[in-house]
N, C-alpha and C positions, 0 to 999 in steps of 0.2 A: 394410581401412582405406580408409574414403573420400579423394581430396584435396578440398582445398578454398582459396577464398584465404587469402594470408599477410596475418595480421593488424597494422597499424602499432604492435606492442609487442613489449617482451622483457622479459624478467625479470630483474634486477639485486638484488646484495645494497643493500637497505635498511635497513644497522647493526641497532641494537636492535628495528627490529618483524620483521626475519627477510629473507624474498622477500617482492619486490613487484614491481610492473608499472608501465614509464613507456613513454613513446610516442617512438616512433622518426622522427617525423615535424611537424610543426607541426598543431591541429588550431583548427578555429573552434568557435562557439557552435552546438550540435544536431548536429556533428557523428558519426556513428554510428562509435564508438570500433572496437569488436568485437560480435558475436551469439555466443550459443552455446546452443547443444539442450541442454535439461536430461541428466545421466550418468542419472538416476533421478529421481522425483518419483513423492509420494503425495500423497493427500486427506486433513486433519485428520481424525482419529478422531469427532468430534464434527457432521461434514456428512457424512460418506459417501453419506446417501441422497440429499441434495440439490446436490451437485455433481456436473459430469462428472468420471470418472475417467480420464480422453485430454487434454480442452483444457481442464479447471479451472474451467469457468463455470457460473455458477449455474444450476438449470434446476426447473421447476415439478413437471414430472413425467420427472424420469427412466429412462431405460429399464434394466432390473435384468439382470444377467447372468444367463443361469438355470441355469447349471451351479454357481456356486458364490453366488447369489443376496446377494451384497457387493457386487460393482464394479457402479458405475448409469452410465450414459453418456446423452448427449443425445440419439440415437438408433443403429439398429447401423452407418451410414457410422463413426460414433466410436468403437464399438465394434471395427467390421472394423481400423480403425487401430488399434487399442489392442493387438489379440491378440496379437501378438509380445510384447508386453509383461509383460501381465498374463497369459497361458497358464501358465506353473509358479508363479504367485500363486494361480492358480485351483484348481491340481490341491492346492496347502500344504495351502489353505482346507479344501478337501473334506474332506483325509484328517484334519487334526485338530480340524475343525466348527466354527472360528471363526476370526476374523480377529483377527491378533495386531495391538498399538498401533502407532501412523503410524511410531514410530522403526525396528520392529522389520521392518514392514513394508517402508520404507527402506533399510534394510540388507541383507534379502533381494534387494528388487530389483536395487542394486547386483551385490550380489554375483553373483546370475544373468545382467548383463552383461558381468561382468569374463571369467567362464568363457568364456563365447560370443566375444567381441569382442578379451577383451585387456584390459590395463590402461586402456591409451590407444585410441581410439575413431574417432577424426581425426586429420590432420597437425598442426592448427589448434590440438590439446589440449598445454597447453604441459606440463601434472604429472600426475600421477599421483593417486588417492584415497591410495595407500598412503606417499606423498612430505609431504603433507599432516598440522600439527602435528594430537594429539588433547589436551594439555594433561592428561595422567595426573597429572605430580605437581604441577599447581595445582590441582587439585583437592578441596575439604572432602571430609570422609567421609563426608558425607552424600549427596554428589551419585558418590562411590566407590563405595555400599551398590547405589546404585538402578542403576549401569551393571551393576552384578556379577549383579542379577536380573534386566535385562535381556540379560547375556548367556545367561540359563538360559534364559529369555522365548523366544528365537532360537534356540537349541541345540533346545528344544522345537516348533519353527516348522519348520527346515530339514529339510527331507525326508531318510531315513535312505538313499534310493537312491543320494543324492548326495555327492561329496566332503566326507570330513569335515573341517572349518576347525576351526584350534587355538581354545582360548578369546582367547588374546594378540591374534590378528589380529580376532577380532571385537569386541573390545573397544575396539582401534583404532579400527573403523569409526562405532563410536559413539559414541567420542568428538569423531571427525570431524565427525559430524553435527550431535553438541550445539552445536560450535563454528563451522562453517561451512555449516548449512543455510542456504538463503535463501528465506525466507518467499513463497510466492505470491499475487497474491489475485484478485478474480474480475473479472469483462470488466471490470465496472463502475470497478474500481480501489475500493471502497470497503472491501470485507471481506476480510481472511484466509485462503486456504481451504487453503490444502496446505503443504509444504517440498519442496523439490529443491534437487537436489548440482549443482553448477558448477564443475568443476575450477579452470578459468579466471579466473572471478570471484573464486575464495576465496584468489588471489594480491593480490587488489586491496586495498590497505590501508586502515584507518581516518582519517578527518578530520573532524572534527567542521562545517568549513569547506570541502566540497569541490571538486573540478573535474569530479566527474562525476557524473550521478545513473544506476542500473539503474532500467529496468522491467521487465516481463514482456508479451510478445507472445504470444497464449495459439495461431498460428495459425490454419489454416481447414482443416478437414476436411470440410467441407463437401458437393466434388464427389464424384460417383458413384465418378471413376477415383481411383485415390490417387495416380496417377502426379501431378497438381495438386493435391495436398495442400504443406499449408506446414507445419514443425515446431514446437510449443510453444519459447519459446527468451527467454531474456534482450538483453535490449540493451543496453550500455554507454553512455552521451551523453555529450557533454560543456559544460557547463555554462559554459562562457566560452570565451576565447581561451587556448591550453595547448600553451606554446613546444615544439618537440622537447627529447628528454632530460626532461621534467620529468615525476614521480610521478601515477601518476594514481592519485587517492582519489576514496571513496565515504564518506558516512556511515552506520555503522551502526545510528544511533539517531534519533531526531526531535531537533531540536534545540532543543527549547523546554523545554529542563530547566535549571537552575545548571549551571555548570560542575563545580562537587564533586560534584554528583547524576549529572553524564555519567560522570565519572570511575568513583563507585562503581559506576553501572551498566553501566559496559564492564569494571570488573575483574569482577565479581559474573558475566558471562554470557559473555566471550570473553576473562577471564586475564590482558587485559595493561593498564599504566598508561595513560591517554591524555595526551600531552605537546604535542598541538597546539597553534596559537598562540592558538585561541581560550579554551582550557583554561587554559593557562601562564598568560595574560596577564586570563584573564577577561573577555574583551570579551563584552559585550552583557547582564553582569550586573546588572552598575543597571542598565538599563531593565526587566530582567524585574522587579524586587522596587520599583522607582520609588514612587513618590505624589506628590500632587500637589503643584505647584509654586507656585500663584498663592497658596494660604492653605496654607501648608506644616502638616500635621496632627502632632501630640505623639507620642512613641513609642507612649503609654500609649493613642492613638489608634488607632494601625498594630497592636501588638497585640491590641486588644479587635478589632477589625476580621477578621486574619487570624484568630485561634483561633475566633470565629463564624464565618467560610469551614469550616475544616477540619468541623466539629463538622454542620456543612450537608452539605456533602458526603457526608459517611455517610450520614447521614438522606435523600439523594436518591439516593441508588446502593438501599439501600431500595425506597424506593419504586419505580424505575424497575424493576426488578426484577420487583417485583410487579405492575405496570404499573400503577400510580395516578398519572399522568401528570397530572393535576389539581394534587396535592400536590406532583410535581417544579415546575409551573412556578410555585407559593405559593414554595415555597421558595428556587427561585434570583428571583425580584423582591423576595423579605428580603436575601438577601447584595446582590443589586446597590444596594439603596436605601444600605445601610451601604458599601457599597465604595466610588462612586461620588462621595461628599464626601471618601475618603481615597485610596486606590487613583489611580495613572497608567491611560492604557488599556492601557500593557505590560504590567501587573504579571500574571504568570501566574496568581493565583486569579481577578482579574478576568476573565482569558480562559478560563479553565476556565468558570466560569457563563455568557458569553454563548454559547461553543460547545455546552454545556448545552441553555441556556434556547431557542438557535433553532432545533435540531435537533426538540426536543419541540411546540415552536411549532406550527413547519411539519408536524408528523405531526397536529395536532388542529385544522390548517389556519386556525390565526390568524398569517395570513403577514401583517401591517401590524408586526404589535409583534412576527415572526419576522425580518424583513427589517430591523429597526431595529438587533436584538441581531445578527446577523449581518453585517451593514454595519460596525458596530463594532468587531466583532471581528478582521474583514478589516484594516481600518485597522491595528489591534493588532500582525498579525501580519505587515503590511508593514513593519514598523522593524524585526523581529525577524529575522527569515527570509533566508536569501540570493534574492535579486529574479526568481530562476530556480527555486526549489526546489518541487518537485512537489507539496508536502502545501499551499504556499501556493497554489498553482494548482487544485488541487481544492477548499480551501477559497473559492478566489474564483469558484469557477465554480457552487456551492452559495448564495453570497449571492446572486450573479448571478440565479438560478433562482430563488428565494427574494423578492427584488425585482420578478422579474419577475410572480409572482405575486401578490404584493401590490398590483400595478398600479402599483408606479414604474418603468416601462418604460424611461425615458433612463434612470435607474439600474442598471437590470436588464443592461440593453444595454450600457451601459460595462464594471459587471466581467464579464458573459460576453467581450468583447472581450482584456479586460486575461488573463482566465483563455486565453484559445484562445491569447494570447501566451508565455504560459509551456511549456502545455502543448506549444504545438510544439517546443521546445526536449529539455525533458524526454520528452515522447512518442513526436513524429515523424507527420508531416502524417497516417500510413495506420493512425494504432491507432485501435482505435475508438471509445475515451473523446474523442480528437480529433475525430472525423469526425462522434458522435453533437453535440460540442460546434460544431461547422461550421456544422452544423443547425438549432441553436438562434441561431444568431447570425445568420444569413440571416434566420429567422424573427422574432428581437425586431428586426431592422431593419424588414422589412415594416412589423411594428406600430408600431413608432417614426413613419414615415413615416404611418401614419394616425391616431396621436395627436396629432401636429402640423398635420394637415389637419380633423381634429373628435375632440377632445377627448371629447364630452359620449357620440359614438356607439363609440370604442375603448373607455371603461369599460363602458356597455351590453353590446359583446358579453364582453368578457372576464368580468362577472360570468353572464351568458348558459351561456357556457363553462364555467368554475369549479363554479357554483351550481346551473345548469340553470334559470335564471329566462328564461320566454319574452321575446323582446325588440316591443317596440311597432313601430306598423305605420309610424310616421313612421322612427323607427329603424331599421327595417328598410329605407325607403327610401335613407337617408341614407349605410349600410353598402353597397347596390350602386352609391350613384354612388362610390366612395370607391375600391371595386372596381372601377369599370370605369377608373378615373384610373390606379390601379398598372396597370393593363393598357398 
C-alpha cells in the first residue's frame, strides 16, 4: 500500500442520496479538491485501434500489441507503462481469440487488481468497489437480462487458472460500473473515449448546480525512465468559494436539458430522484424554452416553429451521417430562418442548430457565417451555464478559434481569453487543453497588435495562410516592417 497525502474530505452520511464527500477545510475558486489514479480503465470498444490504451489519447497510428494484437498504444514507452496492466488482459485475449466488450473488459481489469493489491490501493482510497451501490433492485428487466449475459460474457472471459468468483459478486461489479463508471475522453477534451472506476469520485454526489467540476489528467509517459512518469488520474476543482463542512458535488449530466428531462435522465441511468435546487425550483427553465419578447409570437407560432425543429433534426442526424454536409447546413438555415422571428437565443432548439450549423461550417471552412452561428450560440449558453462550467469553456474557446479564422481577430481574441478564463479554473494552468489554449492567446494577441497597426496587410497574410494565396510584393514589404516593430 502506497501513502500518500491526506486529502481535505471525508465522508458523511448524506440522508437520502447515501455517502457523500464534503471538505474539511475552506476551498477557493480552481482549487484542486483531490486527484486520484484510475482503480481500472479501458478504451471504448468502438476506438480500440485508434486510442492509446495507457494514456487515452487519440493517435494516428498506433502502435499494436503483438502478442495479443488488441491494445494499441502511442508508442512502446506507453506500452512498457501499460504491461502491468494489461499482461493477464493480454494472456484472456489470446486464450479465448478475442476481446470481450469495454464493460467486461473493465470488470476483468478490476478484478485482476483487487487479487494483486487488495481492495483498497492507497491510504488516500477512502471505499471499497465492493462498498459501492450497484442498484439490482432498480433496475427494469431489461437492463436485469443484459447484466445476467454479461455475467456469462465474463465467466467466459476469466481465465479458468484463476480464482473462480461467484456469479453474485460479479454481477455486483457490473452493476457498479453501469452506475459509477466515469467517462474519459481524449487530450483534446473533445470526444469520449474509454470509462474508468474512481472509488473516490463515485462518493461524490449529484448537483445539477455544482461546486466542483472533474477532469481527466491523462499524465505523461513520455520519458525514457518511468521512474518520471506521471499517472492517468482525475482531478476534482472547485468551482467557486466552498466553506468547510459543505458537500461537494459534481454534475453528472450537461445541464442544458429541462429540469424533468434531468430528472428522467438521472433516474433512467443512475436510479435515483434529483431533488436539487435547480430541479425543485426549475430555475433556468424559461430561458431554455423563452421566445421572443419585443413581438411576443402566438402559441400556434411556437409550435409550428418547434415540431419543424424536431422533424429537422432527424433529417440532419441523416444526413450528417452520411456525410452530406451540403444538405446539413440547407437545413439548419431552414430551422434558423423560422426560429429566429420566434425562438429567444436560449431556447434550446435554437441552440441545438447553431451548435449544429457552426461545427459543420467550420469543417467545410466557411468560418464568416461559422463564426457568426457560433458567436451566438456562445452568448446562448452564457445565461445558461454556471460562469465556470467547462462545456461553456470549451464551447467559447471553439468560437474563439472559429472567429479567429474568420478573420474577426479582436473577436477571436476576446473569447479565446474569456475561454483560458474558465478553463483555468476548471482545468488548472498545466493540462494541455490549457497550455495548447495559452498558445493560441499569445498568438491572436501578436495578430491583434498587427491588425491595429495595418489592417489591409493582417488580412493579406491570414488569407495567405488559410487559402495559400501568394501575397503581393508591396504586402510583403509592409508585413516585415510590422515584424520588425513587434521585435
Amino acid at each position: 500500500m502506497t501513502l500518500e497525502k491526506v486529502d481535505p474530505v471525508e465522508v458523511f452520511d448524506a440522508g437520502d442520496k447515501g455517502r457523500g464527500l464534503r471538505t474539511t477545510k475552506a476551498l477557493v475558486t480552481g482549487d484542486v479538491v483531490f486527484t486520484e489514479a484510475s482503480f481500472a480503465a479501458v478504451v471504448f470498444d468502438s476506438l480500440t485501434m485508434q486510442v492509446c490504451h495507457n494514456c487515452f489519447r487519440r493517435h494516428a497510428s498506433p502502435h499494436r500489441c503483438a502478442q495479443c494484437k488488441f491494445a494499441h498504444y502511442c508508442d512502446r514507452t506507453c506500452q512498457r507503462a501499460a504491461w502491468d496492466e494489461h499482461k493477464r488482459e493480454c494472456a484472456a485475449i489470446r486464450t479465448v481469440g478475442k476481446a470481450p466488450k469495454e464493460n467486461i473488459r473493465l470488470v476483468a481489469r478490476a478484478m485482476w487488481r483487487m487479487l494483486k493489491y487488495g481492495g483498497k490501493v492507497v491510504d488516500s482510497q477512502l471505499t471499497t468497489l465492493d462498498l459501492l451501490q450497484d442498484h439490482f433492485t432498480d433496475m427494469v428487466d431489461e437492463d436485469l437480462k443484459e447484466l445476467q449475459d454479461d455475467v456469462q460474457s465474463f465467466l467466459e472471459y476469466w481465465p479458468k487458472t484463476r480464482r473462480a468468483l461467484g456469479t453474485e459478486y460479479i454481477s455486483h461489479l457490473l452493476g457498479v460500473i453501469k452506475v459509477n463508471g466515469f467517462t474519459l475522453s481524449d487530450q483534446r477534451g473533445l470526444q469520449a473515449v474509454g470509462v474508468g472506476l474512481f472509488p473516490n469520485l463515485c462518493l461524490v454526489n449529484h448537483d445539477c448546480w455544482p461546486n466542483c467540476t472533474v477532469i481527466l489528467n491523462h499524465g505523461n509517459q513520455s520519458a525514457l525512465d518511468s521512474a518520471f512518469h506521471s499517472q492517468r488520474r482525475i482531478e476534482l476543482r472547485a468551482l467557486g468559494t466552498i466553506p468547510e463542512g459543505e458537500e461537494l458535488t459534481v454534475s453528472y449530466i450537461d445541464f442544458l436539458k429541462l429540469s424533468k428531462d434531468r430528472q428522467q435522465l438521472l433516474k433512467k441511468q443512475y436510479y435515483f430522484d434529483c431533488k436539487c435546487e435547480h430541479c425543485s425550483k426549475g430555475i433556468k427553465d424559461d430561458l431554455m424554452m423563452a421566445t421572443k419578447q419585443d413581438e411576443k409570437p402566438s402559441a400556434d407560432q411556437v409550435k409550428e416553429v418547434t415540431e419543424f425543429g424536431l422533424k429537422a433534426f432527424e433529417k440532419i442526424e441523416v444526413a450528417r451521417i452520411s456525410g452530406d454536409f451540403e444538405e446539413v447546413v440547407k437545413l439548419c438555415r431552414e430551422c434558423l430562418q423560422k426560429q429566429e422571428a420566434v425562438l429567444a437565443d436560449t431556447h434550446l432548439h435554437h441552440l441545438r442548430v447553431l451548435s449544429l450549423a457552426s461545427e459543420v461550417l467550420s469543417f467545410m471552412r466557411s468560418f464568416k457565417e461559422a463564426a457568426d452561428c457560433a458567436s451566438r450560440m456562445v452568448a446562448g449558453y452564457g445565461k445558461l451555464y454556471h460562469p465556470s462550467n467547462a462545456q461553456l469553456g470549451m464551447a467559447t474557446m471553439r468560437a474563439g478559434v472559429t472567429n479567429w479564422h474568420a478573420g474577426h481577430i479582436e473577436v477571436g481574441h476576446g473569447l479565446i481569453c474569456q475561454a483560458f478564463a474558465i478553463l483555468l479554473v476548471t482545468h488548472g494552468p498545466h493540462h494541455s487543453i490549457t497550455k495548447d489554449l495559452e498558445v493560441m492567446r499569445t498568438q491572436t494577441e501578436a495578430e491583434l497588435r498587427m491588425f491595429r497597426q495595418n489592417e489591409k496587410a493582417y488580412q493579406s497574410v491570414r488569407e495567405a495562410a488559410l487559402f495559400g494565396k501568394p501575397l503581393d510584393e508591396p504586402i510583403k514589404e509592409q508585413v516585415k516592417e510590422l515584424v520588425q516593430c513587434a521585435k
